[in-house]
KOLFIMAR-294572 format. One record per residue (C-alpha): residue in one letter; x, y, z. Coordinates in steps of 0.02 Angstrom, whole numbers, m for minus. Layout:
N
+---+--------+--------+--------+
: r :     px :     py :     pz :
+---+--------+--------+--------+
: a :      X :      Y :      Z :
...
+---+--------+--------+--------+
// end
This chain:
212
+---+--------+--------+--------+
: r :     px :     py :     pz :
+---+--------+--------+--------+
: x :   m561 :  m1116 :   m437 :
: x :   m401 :  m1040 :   m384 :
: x :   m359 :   m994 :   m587 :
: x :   m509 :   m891 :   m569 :
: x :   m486 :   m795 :   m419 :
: x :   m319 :   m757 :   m480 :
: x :   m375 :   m710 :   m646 :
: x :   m520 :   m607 :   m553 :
: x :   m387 :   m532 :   m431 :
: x :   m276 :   m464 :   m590 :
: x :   m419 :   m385 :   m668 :
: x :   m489 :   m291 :   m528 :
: x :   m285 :   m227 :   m504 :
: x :   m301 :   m137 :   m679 :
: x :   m417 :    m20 :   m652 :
: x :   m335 :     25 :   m464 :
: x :   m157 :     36 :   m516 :
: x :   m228 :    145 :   m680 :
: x :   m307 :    272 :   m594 :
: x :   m157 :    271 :   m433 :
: x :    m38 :    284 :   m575 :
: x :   m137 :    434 :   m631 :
: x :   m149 :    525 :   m491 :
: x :     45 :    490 :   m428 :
: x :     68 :    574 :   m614 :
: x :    m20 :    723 :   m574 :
: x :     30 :    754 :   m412 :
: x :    226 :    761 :   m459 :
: x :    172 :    885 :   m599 :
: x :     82 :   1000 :   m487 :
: x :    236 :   1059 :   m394 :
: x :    388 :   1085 :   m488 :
: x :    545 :   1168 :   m452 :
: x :    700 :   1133 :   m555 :
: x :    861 :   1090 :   m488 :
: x :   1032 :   1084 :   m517 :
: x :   1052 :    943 :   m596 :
: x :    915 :    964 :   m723 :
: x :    789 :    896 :   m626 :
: x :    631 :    960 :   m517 :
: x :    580 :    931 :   m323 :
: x :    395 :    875 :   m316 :
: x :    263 :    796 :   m217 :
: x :    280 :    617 :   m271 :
: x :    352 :    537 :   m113 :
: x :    157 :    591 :    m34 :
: x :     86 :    467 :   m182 :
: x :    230 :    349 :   m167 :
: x :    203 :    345 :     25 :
: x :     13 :    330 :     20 :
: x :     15 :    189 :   m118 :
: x :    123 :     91 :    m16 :
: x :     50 :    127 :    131 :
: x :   m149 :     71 :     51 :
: x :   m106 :    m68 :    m52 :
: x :     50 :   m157 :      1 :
: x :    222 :   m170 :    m82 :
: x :    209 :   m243 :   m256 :
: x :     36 :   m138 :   m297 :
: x :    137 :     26 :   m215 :
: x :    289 :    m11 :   m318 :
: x :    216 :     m6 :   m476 :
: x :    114 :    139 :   m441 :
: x :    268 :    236 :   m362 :
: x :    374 :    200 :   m496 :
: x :    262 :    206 :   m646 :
: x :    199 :    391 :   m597 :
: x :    350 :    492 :   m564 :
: x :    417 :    402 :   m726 :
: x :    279 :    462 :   m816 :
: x :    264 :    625 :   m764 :
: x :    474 :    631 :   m819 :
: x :    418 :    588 :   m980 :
: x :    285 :    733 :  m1004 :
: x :    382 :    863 :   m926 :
: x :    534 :    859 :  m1039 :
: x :    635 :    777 :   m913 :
: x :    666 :    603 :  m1002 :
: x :    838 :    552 :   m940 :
: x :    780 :    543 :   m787 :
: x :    627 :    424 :   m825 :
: x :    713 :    247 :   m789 :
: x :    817 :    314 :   m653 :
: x :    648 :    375 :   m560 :
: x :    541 :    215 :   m598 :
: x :    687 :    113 :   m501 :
: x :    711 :    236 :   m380 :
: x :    534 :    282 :   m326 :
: x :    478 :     94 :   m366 :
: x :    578 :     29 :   m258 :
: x :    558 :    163 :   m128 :
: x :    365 :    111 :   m127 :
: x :    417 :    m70 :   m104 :
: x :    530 :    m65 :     52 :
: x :    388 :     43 :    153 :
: x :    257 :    m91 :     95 :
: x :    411 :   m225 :    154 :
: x :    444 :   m117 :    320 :
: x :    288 :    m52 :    397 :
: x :    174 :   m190 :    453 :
: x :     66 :    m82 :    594 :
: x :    m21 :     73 :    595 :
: x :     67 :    163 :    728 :
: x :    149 :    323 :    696 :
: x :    326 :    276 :    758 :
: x :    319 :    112 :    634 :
: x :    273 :    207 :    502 :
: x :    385 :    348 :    480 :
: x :    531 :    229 :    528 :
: x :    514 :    112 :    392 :
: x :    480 :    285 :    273 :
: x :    620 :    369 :    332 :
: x :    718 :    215 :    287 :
: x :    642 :    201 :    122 :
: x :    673 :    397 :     96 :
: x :    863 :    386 :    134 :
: x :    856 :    261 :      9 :
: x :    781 :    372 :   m136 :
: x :    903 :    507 :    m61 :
: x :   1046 :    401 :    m88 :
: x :    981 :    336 :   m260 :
: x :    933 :    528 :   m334 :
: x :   1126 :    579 :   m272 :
: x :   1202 :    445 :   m377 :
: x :   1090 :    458 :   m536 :
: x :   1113 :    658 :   m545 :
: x :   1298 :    614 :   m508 :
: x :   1291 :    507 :   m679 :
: x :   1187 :    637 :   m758 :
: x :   1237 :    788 :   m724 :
: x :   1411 :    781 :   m594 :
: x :   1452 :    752 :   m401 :
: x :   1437 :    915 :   m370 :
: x :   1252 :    967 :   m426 :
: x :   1217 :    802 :   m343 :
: x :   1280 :    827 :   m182 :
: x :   1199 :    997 :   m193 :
: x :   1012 :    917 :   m215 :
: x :   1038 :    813 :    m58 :
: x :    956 :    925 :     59 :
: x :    813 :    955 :    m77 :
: x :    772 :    797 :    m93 :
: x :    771 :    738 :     94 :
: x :    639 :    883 :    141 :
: x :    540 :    834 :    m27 :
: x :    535 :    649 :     83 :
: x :    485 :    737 :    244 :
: x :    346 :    841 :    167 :
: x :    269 :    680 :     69 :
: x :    275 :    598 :    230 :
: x :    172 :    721 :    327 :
: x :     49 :    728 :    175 :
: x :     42 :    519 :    154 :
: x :     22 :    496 :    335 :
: x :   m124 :    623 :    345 :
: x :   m195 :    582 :    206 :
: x :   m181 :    383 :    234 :
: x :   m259 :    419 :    410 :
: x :   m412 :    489 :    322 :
: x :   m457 :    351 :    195 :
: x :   m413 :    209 :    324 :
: x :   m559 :    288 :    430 :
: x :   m674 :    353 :    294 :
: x :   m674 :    209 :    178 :
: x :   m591 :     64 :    233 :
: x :   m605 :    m63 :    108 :
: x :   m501 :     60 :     m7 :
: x :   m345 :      1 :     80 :
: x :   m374 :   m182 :    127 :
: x :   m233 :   m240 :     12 :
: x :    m89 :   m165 :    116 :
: x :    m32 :   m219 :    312 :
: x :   m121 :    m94 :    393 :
: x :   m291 :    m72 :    318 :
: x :   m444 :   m125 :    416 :
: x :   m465 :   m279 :    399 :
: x :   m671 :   m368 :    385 :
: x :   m750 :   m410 :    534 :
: x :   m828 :   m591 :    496 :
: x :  m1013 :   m595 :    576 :
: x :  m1135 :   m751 :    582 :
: x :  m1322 :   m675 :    556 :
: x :  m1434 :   m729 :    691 :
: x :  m1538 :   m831 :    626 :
: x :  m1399 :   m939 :    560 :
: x :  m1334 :   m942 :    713 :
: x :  m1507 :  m1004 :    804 :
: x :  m1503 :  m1149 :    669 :
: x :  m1349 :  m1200 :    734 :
: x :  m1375 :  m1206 :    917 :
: x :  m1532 :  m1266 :    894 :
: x :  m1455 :  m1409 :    799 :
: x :  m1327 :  m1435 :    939 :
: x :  m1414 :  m1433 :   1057 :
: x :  m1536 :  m1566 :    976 :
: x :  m1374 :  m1672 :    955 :
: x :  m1341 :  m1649 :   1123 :
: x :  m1498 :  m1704 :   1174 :
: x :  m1499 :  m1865 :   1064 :
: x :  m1333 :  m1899 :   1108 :
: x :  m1389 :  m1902 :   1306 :
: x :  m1558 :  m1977 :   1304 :
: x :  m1570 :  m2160 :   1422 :
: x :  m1620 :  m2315 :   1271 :
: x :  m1812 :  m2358 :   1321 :
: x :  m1841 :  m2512 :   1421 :
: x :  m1898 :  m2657 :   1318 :
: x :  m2057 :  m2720 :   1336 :
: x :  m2075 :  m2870 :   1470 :
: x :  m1909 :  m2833 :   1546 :
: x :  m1888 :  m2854 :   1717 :
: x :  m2006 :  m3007 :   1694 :
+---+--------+--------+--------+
// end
């Protein structure tokens, strides 16, 4: 039984992290302005936030680092593709790690700490890339790339959670089910107490001829 909820739980991730990966791809293509160091500033960290963010660490990591990769790949930026994968992956993965509650002050704590991360990791792969230099000169870029995707995750996240909720059940602060007992199940089972009850209560009956 467990084989086959695990089995059932991998093959409904496919089609999820497929279409996620997708759109993270899209998304960083949309917006592109090159760099210094032969790179581009784009709108990833919003996907990379709101995968996390929906779907917990391990789902967000994938998604946040197989997207940006991707979209490396088909913009003529290949270098870059394994550097942004571990970067951005692992980006996704410490905000799933960090933010366990839906409260504003949680959530762009544990993202800022994730984005100094990907700040830090972008300055030393354009340092191996490209120089120190260029790659001291992208800081800035790349820590208002984070801030922007934040705003845009957070808003965005804030609309799914309360427009479709089961969408982002997987991560720490999606809406979790509200368990309910239908009433006439739960009249069967009072009514059955409360015939236990009574059993369990009721005086024996007097023999016959006692007392005699």
């Amino acid at each position: 039984m467990a084989a086959q909820s695990k089995t059932t739980f991998k093959a409904s991730m496919i089609p999820l992290i497929a279409i996620m990966t997708a759109l993270t791809t899209v998304m960083t293509m949309l917006v592109k302005l090159p760099t210094p160091t032969r790179g581009y500033l784009n709108l990833s960290d919003a996907m990379i936030f709101f995968s996390a963010y929906a779907f917990g660490p391990w789902v967000g990591g994938v998604i946040g680092g197989l997207g940006p990769a991707l979209s490396d790949l088909l913009s003529g930026y290949p270098q870059w593709a394994v550097f942004t994968f571990i970067i951005d992956g692992l980006q996704a993965v410490l905000v799933g790690l960090i933010v366990r509650k839906f409260r504003p002050a949680n959530m762009i704590a544990g993202s800022v700490i994730a984005g100094v991360w990907k700040v830090f990791g972008y300055f030393i792969a354009g340092g191996i890339l490209s120089g120190w230099g260029p790659a001291l000169g992208e800081v800035a870029g790349n820590a208002g790339q984070m801030a922007v995707g934040l705003v845009i995750a957070y808003a965005l996240f804030a609309a799914v959670r309360k427009a479709y909720p089961p969408l982002v059940r997987m991560g720490n602060l999606g809406v979790q089910p509200t368990i309910t007992i239908p009433e006439d199940d739960a009249a069967a089972s009072n009514q059955q107490t409360g015939v236990s009850d009574e059993t369990a209560t009721a005086k024996p009956d007097t023999p016959a001829g006692a007392g005699h």
